[in-house]
C-alpha positions as CSV (number, residue, x, y, z in Angstrom):
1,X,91.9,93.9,83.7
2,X,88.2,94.6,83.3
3,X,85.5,92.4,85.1
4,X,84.9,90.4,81.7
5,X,88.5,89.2,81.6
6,X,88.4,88.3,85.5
7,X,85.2,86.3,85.3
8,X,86.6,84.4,81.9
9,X,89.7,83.4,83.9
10,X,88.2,82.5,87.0
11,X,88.4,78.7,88.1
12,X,85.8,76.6,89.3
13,X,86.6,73.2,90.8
14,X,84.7,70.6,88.8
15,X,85.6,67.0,90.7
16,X,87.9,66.3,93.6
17,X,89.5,63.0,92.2
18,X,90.6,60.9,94.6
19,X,92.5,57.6,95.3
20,X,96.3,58.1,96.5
21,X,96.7,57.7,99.7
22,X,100.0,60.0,100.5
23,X,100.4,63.2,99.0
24,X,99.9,63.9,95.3
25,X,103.4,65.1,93.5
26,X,102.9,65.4,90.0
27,X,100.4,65.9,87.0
28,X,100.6,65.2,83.6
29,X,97.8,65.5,80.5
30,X,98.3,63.5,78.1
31,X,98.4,65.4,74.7
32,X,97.1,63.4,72.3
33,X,93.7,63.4,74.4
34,X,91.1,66.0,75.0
35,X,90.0,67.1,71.5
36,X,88.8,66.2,68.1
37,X,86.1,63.4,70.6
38,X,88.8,61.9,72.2
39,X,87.9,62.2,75.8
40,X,91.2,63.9,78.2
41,X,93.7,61.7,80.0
42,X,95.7,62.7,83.3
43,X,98.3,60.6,85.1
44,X,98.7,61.6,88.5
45,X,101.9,60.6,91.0
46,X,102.1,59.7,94.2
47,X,104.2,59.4,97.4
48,X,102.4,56.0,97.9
49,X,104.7,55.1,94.5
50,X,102.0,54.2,92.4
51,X,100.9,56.3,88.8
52,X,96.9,56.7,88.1
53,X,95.4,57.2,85.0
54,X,92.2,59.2,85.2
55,X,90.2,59.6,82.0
56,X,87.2,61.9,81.1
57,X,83.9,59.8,80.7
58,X,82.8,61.5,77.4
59,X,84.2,64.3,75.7
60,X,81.4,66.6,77.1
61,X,81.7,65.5,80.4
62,X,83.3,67.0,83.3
63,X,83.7,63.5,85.4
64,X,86.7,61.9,85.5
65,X,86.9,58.0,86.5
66,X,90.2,55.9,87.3
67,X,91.4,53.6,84.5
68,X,94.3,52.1,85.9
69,X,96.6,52.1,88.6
70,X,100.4,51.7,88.0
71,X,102.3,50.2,90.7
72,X,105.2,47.7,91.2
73,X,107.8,49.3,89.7
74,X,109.2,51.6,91.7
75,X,109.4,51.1,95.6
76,X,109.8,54.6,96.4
77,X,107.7,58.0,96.0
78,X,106.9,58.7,92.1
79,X,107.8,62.5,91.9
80,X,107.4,63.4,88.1
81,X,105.3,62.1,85.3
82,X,105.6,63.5,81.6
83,X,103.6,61.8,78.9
84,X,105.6,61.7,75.0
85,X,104.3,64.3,72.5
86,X,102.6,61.1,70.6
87,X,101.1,60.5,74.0
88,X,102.2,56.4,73.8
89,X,104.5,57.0,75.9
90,X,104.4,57.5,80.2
91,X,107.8,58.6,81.8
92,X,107.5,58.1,85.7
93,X,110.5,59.7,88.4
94,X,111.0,58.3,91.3
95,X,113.0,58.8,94.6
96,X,114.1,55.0,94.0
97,X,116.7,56.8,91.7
98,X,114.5,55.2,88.4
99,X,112.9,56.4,85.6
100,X,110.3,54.1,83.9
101,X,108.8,54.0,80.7
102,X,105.4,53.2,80.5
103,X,103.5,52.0,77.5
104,X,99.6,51.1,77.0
105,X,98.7,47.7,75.9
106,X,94.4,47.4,75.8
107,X,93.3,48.9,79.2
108,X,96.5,48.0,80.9
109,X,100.2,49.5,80.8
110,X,103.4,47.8,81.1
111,X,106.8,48.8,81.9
112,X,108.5,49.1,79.1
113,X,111.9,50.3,79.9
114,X,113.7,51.0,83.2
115,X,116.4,53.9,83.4
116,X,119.2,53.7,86.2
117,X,121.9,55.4,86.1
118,X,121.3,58.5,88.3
119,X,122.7,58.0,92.3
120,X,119.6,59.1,94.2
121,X,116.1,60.7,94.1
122,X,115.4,61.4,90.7
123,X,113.2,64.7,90.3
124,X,111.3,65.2,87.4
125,X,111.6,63.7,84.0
126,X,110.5,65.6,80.2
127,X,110.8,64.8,76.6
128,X,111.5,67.0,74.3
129,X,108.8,68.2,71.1
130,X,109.5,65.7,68.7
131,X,110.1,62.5,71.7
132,X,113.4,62.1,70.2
133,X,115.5,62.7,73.5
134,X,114.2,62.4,77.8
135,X,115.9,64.4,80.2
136,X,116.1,63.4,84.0
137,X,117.6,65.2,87.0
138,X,118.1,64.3,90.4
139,X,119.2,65.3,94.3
140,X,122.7,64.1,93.0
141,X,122.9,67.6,91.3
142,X,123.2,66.0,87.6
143,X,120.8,66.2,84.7
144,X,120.9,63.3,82.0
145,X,120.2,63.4,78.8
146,X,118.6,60.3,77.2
147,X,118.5,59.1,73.4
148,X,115.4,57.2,72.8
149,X,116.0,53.9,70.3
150,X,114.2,51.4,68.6
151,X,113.0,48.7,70.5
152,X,112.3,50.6,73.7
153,X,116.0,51.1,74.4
154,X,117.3,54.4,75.8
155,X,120.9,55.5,75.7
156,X,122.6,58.4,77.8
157,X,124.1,60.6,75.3
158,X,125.1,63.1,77.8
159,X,125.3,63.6,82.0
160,X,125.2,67.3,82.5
161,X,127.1,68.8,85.6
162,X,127.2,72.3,86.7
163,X,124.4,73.1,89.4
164,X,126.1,72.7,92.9
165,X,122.6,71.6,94.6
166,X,119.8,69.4,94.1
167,X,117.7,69.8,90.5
168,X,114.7,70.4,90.8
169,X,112.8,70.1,87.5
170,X,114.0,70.0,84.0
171,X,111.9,70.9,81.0
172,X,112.5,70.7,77.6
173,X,111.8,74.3,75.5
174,X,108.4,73.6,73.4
175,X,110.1,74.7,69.7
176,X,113.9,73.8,69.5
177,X,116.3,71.4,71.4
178,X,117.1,73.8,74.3
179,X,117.1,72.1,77.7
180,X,116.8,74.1,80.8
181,X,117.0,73.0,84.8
182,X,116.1,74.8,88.1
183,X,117.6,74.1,91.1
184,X,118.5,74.2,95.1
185,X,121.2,76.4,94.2
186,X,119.2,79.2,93.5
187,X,119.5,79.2,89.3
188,X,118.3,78.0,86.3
189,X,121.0,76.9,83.9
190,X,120.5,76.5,79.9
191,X,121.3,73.4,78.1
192,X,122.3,73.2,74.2
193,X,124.1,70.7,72.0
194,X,127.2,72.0,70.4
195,X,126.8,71.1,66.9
196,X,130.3,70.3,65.9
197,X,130.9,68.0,68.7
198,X,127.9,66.8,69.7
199,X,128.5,67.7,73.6
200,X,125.8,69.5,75.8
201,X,127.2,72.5,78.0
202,X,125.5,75.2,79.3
203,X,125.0,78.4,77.6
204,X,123.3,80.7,80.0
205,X,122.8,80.6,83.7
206,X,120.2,82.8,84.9
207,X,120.9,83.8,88.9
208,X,120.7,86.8,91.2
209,X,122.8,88.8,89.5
210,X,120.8,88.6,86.5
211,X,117.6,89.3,88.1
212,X,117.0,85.9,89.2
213,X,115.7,84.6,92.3
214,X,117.7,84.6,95.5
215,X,116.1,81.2,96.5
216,X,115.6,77.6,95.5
217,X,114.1,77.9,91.9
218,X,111.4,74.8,92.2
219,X,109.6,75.2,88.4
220,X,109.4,76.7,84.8
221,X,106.9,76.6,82.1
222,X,107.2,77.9,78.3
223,X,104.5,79.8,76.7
224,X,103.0,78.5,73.7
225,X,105.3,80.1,71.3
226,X,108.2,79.6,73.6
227,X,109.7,83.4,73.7
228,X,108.4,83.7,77.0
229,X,109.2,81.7,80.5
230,X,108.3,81.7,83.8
231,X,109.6,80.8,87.3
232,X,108.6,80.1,90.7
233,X,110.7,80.1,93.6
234,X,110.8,80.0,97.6
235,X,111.5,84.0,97.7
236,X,108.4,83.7,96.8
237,X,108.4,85.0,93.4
238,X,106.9,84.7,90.1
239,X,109.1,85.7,87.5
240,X,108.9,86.0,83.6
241,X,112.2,85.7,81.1
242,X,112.1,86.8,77.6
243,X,114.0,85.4,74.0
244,X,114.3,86.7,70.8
245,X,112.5,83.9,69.2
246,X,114.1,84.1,65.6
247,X,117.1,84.1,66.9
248,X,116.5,81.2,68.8
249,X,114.6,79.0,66.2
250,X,117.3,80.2,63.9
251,X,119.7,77.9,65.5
252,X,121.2,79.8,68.4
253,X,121.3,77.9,71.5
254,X,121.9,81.0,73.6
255,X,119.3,83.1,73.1
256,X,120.1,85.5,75.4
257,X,117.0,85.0,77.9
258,X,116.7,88.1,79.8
259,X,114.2,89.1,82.9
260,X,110.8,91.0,81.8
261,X,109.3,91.4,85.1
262,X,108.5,90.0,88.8
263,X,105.3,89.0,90.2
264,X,105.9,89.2,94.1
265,X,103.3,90.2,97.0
266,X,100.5,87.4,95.7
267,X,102.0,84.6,97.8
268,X,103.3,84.5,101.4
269,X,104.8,80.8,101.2
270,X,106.8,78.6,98.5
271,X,105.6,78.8,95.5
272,X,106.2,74.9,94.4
273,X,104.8,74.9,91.0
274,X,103.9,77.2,87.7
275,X,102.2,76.9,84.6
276,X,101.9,78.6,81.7
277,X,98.3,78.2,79.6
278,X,98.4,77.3,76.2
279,X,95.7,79.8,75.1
280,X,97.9,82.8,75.9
C-alpha cells in the first residue's frame, strides 16, 4: 500500500457524541440520509434501553446534535438497530426478548409495531434490500423470519433452527434474498427460501472444517456488490468468503461461499464487530 492510500484511509475522530449512560451496543445510518443535501442520520442503542437519533446539522457540517430520544418500550438493554432501505422505518432488538418498529411522525417517533415471539434476548435485527421481510435472532438459538404487511402488521413466515448456541447477528445479503446468521457455536449458517415450497432451510454452513473460525463468530458485513463477505470472531480473526455472484443473482441460493483469506495478528482480543465500506 503506498503512503497515498494509507493517508486516504486514515480516520480522524470528528465528535465524541454523547448521551447514553451504559454502554453503547449498536449503530445504524439511516440510508436515505447523507446525500443529495439531506443532512446524515444515526440511531444509536443502548444498555440503558433507550434508541437516540443523532442528526448532522447541515449537510457540510461535521457536528452532529441529538434529535430524539426513544425510550419506553423496551425495559431491557436495546442491542441492535437496523433502519429499512426506505429509511421510514427503525427496527430496535432488545434483551426484553422484543423487537419494535419504529416510525417518525414530525420530530417525534412512535412505536409502531411490537414483535414477540422469540424466548429470550433478542440479538440483532435486519431487513432485507427491498424491506419486504425482517429477520431477528436470539440467545434461544433461533432466527425468525418476518413478512412485513400493510398496516404495520408483521407475520412470521418462518422460525429457523439449526445453530446449537446463541445467534449472534443476522444480516440480510445486499442483492438477493439470502439470509445468513453467526453464532456461539462457532459457524455461520446460510439461509434460502426453497421456491416450490416456500420453506427456509439452510444451504451452507460455513465452520472449521471449511476454513472457518474455531470461535464464537460475533459479525459479518457484505461488500457493496455482495460477492464478497467478511467475519470477525473471538479467535481473533478477520476472515473474507467469496461467491460466484452470477450464479447467485441467477437464482441459486447456495452459492457455494468459499474462504479467500484470513486477516490474523492485528488484534490481541475479541474482535466484536466488522464492516465492510461501501466505496470498495
Amino acid at each position: 500500500m503506498t503512503q497515498m492510500e494509507e493517508e486516504r484511509l486514515k480516520l480522524t475522530e470528528i465528535q465524541t457524541l454523547e448521551g447514553h449512560t451504559d454502554r453503547v451496543w449498536g449503530l445504524a445510518w439511516n440510508p436515505s440520509t447523507g446525500a443529495d443535501g439531506v443532512p446524515a442520520v444515526l440511531a444509536s442503542c443502548s444498555g440503558d434501553k433507550t434508541v437516540r437519533i443523532w442528526q448532522q446539522r447541515s449537510p457540510s457540517s461535521t457536528s452532529f446534535d441529538c434529535k430524539a430520544v426513544l425510550e419506553d418500550r423496551h425495559n431491557r438493554t436495546v442491542r441492535s438497530c437496523a433502519w429499512s432501505p426506505s429509511g421510514k422505518q427503525l427496527a430496535t432488538a432488545s434483551f426484553d426478548a422484543t423487537t419494535a418498529i419504529w416510525e417518525q411522525n414530525g420530530d417525534d417517533f412512535e412505536c409502531v409495531s411490537t414483535l414477540e415471539g422469540h424466548e429470550n434476548e433478542v440479538k440483532s435485527v435486519s431487513w432485507n434490500a427491498s424491506g419486504s421481510l425482517l429477520a431477528t435472532c436470539s440467545r434461544d438459538k433461533c432466527v425468525w423470519i418476518w413478512e412485513v404487511l400493510p398496516g404495520n402488521e408483521y407475520d412470521c413466515v418462518s422460525v429457523l433452527q439449526g445453530h446449537t448456541q446463541d445467534v449472534k447477528m443476522v444480516q440480510w445479503h445486499p442483492k438477493v434474498d439470502v439470509l445468513f446468521s453467526c453464532s456461539y457455536d462457532n459457524t455461520i449458517k446460510v439461509w434460502a427460501e426453497d421456491g416450490d415450497s416456500d420453506d427456509w432451510s439452510c444451504v451452507q454452513t460455513l465452520g472449521e472444517s471449511s476454513s472457518g473460525h474455531s470461535s464464537t463468530v460475533w459479525a459479518l458485513s457484505f461488500n457493496e456488490t455482495g460477492d464478497k463477505m467478511v467475519t470477525c470472531s473471538d479467535d481473533l480473526t478477520i476472515k473474507v468468503w467469496g461467491v460466484d455472484i452470477e450464479r447467485l443473482l441467477s437464482g441459486d441460493g447456495t452459492g457455494s461461499w468459499r474462504h479467500l483469506c484470513t486477516m490474523s495478528g492485528y488484534h490481541d482480543r475479541t474482535i466484536f464487530s466488522v464492516h465492510w465500506s461501501r466505496y470498495y
